[in-house]
PDB file of N, CA, C, O and CB in Angstrom:
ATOM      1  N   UNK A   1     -58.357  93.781 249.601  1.00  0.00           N
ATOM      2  CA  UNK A   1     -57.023  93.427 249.139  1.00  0.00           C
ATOM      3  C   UNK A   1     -56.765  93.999 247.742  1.00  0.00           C
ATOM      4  O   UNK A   1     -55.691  94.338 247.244  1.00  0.00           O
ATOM      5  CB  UNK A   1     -56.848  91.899 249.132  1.00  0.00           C
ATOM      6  N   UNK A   2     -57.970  94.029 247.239  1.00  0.00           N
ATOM      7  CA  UNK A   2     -57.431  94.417 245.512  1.00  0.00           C
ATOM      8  C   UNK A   2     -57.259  95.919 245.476  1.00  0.00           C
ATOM      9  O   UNK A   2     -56.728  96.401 244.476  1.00  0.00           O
ATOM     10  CB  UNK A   2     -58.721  93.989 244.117  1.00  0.00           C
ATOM     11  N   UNK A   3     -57.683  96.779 246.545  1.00  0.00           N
ATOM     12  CA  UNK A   3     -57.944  98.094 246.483  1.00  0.00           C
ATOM     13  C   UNK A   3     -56.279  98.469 247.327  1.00  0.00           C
ATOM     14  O   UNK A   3     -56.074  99.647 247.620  1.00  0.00           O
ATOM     15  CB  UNK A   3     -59.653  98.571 247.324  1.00  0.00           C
ATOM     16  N   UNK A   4     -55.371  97.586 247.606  1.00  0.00           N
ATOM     17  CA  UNK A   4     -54.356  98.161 248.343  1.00  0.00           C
ATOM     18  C   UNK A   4     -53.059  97.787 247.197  1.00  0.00           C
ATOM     19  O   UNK A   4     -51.923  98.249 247.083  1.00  0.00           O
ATOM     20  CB  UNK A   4     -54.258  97.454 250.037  1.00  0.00           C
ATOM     21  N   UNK A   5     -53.982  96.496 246.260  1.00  0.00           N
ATOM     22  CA  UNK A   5     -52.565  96.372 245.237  1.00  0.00           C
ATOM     23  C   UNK A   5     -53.299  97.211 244.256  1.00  0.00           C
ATOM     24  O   UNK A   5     -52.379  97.766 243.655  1.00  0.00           O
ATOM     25  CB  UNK A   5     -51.935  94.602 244.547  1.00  0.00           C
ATOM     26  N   UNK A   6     -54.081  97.505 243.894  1.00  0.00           N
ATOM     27  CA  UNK A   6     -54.140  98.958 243.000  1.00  0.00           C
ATOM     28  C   UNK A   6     -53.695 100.422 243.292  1.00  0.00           C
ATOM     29  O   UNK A   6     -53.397 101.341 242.530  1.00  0.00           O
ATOM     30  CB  UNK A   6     -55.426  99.214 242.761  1.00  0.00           C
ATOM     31  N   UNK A   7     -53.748 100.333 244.625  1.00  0.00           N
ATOM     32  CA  UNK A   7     -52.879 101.119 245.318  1.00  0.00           C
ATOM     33  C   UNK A   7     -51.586 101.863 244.507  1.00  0.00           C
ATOM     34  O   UNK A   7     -51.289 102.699 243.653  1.00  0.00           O
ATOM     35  CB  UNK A   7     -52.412 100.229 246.366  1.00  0.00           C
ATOM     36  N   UNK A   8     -51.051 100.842 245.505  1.00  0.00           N
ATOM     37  CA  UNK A   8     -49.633 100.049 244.677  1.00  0.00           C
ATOM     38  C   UNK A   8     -49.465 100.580 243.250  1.00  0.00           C
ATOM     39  O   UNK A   8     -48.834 101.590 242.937  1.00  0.00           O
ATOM     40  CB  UNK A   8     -49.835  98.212 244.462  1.00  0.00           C
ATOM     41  N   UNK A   9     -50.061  99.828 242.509  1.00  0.00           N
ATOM     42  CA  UNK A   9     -49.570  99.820 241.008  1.00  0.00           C
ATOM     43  C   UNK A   9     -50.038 101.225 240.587  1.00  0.00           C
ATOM     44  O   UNK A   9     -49.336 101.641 239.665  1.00  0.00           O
ATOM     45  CB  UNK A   9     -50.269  98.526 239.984  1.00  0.00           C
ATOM     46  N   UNK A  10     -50.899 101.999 240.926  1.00  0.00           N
ATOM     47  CA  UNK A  10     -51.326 103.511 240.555  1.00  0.00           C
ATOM     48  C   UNK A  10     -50.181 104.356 241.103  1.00  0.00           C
ATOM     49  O   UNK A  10     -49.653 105.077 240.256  1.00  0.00           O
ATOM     50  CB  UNK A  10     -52.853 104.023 241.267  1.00  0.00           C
ATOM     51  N   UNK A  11     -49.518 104.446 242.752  1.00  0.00           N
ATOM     52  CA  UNK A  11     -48.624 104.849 242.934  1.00  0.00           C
ATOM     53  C   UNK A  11     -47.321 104.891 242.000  1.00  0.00           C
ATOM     54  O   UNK A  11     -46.920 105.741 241.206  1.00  0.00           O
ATOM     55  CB  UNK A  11     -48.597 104.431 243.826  1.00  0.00           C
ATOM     56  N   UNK A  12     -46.926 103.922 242.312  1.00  0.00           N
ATOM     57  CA  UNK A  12     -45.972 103.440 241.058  1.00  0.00           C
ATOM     58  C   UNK A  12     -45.718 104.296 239.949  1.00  0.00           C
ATOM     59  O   UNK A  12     -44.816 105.068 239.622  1.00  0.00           O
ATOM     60  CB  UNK A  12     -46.504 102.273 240.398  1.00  0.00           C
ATOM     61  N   UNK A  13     -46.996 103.843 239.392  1.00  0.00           N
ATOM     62  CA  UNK A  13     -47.360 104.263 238.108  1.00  0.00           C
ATOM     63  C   UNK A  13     -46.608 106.113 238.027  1.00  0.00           C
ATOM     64  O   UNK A  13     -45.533 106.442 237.525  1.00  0.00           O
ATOM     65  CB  UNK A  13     -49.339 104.081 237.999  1.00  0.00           C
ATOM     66  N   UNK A  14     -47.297 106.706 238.483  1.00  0.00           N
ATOM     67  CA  UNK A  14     -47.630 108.260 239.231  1.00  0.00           C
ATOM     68  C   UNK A  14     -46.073 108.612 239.304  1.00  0.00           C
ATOM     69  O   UNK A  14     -45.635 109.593 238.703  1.00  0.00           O
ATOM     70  CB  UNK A  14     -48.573 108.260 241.094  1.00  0.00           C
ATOM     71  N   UNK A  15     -45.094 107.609 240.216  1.00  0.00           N
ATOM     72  CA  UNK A  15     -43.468 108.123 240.444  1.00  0.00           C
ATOM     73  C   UNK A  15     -42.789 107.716 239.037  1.00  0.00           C
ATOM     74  O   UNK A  15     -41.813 108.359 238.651  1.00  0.00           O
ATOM     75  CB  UNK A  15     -42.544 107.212 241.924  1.00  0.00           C
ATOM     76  N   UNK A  16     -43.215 106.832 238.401  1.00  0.00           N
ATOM     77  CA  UNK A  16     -42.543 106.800 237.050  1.00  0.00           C
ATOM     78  C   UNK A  16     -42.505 107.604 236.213  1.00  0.00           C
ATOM     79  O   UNK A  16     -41.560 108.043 235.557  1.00  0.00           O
ATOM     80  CB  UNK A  16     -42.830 106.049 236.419  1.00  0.00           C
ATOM     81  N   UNK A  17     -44.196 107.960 236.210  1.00  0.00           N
ATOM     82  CA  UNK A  17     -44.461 109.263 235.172  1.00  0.00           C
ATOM     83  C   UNK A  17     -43.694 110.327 235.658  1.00  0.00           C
ATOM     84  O   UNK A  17     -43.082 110.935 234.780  1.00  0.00           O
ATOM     85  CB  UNK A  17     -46.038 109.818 235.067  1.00  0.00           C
ATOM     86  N   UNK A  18     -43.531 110.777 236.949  1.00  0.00           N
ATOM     87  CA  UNK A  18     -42.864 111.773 237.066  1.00  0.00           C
ATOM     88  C   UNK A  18     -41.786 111.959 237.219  1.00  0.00           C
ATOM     89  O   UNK A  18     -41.380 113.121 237.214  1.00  0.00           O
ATOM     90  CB  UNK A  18     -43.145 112.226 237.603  1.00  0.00           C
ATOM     91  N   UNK A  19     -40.910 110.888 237.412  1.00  0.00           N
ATOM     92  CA  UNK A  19     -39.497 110.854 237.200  1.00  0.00           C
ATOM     93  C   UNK A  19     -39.145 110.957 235.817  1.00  0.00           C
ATOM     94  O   UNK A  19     -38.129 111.618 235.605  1.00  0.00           O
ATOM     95  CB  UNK A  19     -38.925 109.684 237.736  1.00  0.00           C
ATOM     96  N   UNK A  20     -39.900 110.326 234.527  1.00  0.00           N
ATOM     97  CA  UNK A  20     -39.695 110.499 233.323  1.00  0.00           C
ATOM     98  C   UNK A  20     -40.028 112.056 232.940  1.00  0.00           C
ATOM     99  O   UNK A  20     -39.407 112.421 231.942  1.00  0.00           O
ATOM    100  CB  UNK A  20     -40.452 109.476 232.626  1.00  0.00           C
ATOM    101  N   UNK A  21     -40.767 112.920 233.446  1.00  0.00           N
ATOM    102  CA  UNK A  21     -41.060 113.942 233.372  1.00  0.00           C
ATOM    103  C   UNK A  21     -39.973 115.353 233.611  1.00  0.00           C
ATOM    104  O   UNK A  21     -39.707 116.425 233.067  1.00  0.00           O
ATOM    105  CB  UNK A  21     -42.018 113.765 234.090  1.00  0.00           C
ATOM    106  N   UNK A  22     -39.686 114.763 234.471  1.00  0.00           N
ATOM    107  CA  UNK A  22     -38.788 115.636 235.484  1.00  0.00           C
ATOM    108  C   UNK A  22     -37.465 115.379 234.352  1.00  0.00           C
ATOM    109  O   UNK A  22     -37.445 116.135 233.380  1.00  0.00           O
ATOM    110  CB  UNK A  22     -38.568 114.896 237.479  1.00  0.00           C
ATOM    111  N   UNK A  23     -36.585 114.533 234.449  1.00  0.00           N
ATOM    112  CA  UNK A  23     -35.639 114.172 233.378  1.00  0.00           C
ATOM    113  C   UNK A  23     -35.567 114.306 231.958  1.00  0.00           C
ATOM    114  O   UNK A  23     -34.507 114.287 231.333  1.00  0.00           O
ATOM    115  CB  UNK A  23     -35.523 113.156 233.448  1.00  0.00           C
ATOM    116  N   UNK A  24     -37.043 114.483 231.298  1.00  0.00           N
ATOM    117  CA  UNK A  24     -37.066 115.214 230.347  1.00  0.00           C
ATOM    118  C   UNK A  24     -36.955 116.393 230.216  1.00  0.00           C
ATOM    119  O   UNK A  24     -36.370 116.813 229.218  1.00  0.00           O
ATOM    120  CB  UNK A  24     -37.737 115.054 229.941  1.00  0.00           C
ATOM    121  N   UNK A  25     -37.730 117.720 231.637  1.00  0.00           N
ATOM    122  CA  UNK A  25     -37.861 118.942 231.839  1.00  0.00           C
ATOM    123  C   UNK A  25     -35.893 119.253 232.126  1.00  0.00           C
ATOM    124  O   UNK A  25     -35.309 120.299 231.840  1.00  0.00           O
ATOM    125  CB  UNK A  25     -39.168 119.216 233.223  1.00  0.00           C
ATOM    126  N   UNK A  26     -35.401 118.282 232.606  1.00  0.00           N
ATOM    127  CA  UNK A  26     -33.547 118.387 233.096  1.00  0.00           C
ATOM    128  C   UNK A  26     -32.799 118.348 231.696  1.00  0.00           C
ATOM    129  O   UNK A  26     -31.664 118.761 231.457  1.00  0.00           O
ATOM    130  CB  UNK A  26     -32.822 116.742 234.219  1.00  0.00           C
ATOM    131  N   UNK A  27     -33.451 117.922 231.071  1.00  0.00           N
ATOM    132  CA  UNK A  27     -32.654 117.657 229.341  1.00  0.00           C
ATOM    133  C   UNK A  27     -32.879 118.885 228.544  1.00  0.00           C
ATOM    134  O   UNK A  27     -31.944 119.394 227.927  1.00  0.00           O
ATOM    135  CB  UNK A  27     -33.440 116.244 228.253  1.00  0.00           C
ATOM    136  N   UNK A  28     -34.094 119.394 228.526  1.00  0.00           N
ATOM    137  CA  UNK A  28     -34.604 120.775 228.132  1.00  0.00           C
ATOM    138  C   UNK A  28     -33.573 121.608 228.267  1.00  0.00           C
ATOM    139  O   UNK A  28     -32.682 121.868 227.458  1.00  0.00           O
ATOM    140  CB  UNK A  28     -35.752 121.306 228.912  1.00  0.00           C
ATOM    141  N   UNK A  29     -33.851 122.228 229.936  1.00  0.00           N
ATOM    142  CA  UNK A  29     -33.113 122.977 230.335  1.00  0.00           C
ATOM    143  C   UNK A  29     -31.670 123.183 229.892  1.00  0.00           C
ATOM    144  O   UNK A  29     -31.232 124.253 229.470  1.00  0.00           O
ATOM    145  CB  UNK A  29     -33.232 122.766 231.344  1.00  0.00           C
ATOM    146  N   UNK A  30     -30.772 121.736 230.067  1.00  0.00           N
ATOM    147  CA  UNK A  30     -29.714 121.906 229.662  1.00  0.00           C
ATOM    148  C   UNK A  30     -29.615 122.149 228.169  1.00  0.00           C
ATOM    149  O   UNK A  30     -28.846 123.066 227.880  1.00  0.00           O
ATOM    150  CB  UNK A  30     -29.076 120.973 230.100  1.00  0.00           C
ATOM    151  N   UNK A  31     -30.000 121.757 227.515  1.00  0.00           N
ATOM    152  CA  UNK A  31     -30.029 122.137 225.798  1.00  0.00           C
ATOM    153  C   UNK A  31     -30.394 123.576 225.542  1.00  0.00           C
ATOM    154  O   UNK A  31     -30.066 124.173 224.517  1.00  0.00           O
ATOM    155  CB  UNK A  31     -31.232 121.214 224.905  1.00  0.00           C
ATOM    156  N   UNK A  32     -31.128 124.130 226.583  1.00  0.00           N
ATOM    157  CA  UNK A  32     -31.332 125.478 226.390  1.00  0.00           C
ATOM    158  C   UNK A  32     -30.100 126.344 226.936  1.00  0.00           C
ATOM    159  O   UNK A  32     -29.980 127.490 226.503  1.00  0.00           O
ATOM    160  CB  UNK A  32     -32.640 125.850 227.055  1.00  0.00           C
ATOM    161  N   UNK A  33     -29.147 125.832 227.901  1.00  0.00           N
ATOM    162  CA  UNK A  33     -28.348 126.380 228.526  1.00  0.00           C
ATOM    163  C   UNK A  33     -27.146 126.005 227.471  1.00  0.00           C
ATOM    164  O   UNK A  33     -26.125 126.242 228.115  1.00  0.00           O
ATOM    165  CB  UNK A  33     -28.343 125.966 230.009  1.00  0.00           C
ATOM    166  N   UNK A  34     -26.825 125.615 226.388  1.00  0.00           N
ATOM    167  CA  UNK A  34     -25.985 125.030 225.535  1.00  0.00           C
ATOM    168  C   UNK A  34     -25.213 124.455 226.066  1.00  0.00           C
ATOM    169  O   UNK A  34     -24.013 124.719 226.132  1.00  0.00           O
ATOM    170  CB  UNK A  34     -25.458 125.652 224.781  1.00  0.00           C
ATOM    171  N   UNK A  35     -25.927 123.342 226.655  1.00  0.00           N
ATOM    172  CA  UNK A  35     -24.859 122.147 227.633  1.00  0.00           C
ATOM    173  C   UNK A  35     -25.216 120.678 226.808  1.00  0.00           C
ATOM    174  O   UNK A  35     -26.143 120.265 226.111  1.00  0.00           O
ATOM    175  CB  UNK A  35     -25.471 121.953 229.797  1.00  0.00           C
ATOM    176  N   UNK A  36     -24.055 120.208 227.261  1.00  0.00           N
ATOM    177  CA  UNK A  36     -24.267 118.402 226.133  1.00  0.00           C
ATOM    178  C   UNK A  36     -24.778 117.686 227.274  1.00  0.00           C
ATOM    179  O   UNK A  36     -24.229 117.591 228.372  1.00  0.00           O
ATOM    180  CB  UNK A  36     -22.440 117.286 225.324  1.00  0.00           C
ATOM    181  N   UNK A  37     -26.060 117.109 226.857  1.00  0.00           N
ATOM    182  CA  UNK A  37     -26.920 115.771 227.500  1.00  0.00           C
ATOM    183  C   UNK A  37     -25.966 114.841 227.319  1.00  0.00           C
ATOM    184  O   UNK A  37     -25.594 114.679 226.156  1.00  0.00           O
ATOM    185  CB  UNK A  37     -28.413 115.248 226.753  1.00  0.00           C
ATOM    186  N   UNK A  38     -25.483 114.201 228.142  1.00  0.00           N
ATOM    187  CA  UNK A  38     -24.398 112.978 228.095  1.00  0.00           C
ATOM    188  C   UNK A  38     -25.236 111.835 229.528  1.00  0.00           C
ATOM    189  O   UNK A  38     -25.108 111.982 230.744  1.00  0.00           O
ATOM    190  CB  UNK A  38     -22.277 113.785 228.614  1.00  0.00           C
ATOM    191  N   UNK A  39     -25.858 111.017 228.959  1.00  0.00           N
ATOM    192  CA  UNK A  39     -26.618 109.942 230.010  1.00  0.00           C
ATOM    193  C   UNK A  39     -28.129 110.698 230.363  1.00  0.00           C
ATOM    194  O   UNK A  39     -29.221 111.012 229.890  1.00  0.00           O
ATOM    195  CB  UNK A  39     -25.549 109.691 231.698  1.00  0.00           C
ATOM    196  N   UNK A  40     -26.898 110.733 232.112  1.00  0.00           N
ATOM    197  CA  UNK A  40     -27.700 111.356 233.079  1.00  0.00           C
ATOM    198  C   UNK A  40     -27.030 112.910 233.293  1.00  0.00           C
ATOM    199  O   UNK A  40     -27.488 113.536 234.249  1.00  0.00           O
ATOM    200  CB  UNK A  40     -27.720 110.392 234.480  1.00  0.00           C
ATOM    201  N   UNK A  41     -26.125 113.486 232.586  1.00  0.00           N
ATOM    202  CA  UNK A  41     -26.082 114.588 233.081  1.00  0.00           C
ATOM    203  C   UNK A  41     -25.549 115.820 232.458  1.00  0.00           C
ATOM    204  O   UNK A  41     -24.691 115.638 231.595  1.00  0.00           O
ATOM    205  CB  UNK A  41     -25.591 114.378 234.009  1.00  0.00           C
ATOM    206  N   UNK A  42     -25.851 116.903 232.696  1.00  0.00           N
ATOM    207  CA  UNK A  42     -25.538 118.342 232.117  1.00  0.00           C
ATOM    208  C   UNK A  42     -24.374 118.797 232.019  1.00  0.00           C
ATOM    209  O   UNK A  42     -23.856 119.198 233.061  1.00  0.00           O
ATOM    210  CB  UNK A  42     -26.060 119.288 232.734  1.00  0.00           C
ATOM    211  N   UNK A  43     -23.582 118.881 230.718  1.00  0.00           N
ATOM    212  CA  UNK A  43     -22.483 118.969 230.847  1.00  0.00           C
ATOM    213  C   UNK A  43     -22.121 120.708 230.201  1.00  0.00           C
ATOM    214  O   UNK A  43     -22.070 120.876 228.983  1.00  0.00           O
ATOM    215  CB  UNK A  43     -21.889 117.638 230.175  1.00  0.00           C
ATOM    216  N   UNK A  44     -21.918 121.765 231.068  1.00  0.00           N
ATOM    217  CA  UNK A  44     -21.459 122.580 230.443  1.00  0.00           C
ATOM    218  C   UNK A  44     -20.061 123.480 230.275  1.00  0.00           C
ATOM    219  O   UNK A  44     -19.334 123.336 231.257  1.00  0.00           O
ATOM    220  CB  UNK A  44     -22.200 123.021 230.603  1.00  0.00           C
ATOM    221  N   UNK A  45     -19.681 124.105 229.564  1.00  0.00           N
ATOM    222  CA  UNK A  45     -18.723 124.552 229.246  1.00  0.00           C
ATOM    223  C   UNK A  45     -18.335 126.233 229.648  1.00  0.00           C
ATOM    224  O   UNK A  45     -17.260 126.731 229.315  1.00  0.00           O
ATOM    225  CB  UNK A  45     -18.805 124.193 228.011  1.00  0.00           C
ATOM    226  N   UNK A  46     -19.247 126.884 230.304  1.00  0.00           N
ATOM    227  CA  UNK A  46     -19.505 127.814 230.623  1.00  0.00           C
ATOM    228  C   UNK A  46     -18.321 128.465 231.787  1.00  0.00           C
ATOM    229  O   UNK A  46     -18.127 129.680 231.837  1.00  0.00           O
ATOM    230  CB  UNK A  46     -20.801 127.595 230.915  1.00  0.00           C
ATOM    231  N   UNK A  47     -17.606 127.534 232.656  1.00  0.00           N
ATOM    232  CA  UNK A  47     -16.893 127.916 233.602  1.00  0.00           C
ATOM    233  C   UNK A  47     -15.144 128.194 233.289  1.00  0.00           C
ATOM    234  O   UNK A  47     -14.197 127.420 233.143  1.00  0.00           O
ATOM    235  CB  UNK A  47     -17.211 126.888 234.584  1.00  0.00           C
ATOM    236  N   UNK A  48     -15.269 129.626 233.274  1.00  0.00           N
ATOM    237  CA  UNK A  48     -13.551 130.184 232.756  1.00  0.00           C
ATOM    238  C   UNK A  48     -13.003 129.394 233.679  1.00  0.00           C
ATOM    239  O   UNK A  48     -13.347 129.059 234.813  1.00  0.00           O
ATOM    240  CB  UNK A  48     -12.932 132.018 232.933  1.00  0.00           C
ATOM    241  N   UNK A  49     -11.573 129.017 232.607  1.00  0.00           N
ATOM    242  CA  UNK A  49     -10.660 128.173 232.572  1.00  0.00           C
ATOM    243  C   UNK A  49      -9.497 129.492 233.068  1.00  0.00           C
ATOM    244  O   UNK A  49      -9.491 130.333 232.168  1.00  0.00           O
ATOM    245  CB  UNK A  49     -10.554 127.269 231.011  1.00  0.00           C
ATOM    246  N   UNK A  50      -8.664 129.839 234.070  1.00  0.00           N
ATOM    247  CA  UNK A  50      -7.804 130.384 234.653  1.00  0.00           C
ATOM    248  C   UNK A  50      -6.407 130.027 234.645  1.00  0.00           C
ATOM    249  O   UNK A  50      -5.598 130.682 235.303  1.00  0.00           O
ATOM    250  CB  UNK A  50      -8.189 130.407 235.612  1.00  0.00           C
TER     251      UNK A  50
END
């Protein structure tokens, strides 16, 4: 039993880290693309206005 809730909590663990990971590597990117981090998302200015 203890080896299936360590399981558990290592999994866990593992999708957090990499969701925090990933969303940091998404913030990068956009700052490199000269886009404004606003929350959750990439905001850029790049698309002619017609």
């Amino acid at each position: 039993m203890f080896r299936l809730l360590r399981l558990v909590i290592f999994t866990a663990g593992a999708f957090i880290a990499g969701v925090l990971t990933e969303r940091s590597n998404a913030q990068a990117n956009c700052e490199a693309a000269n886009g404004n981090w606003t929350q959750q998302m990439c905001i850029r200015s790049d698309i002619p206005h017609d």
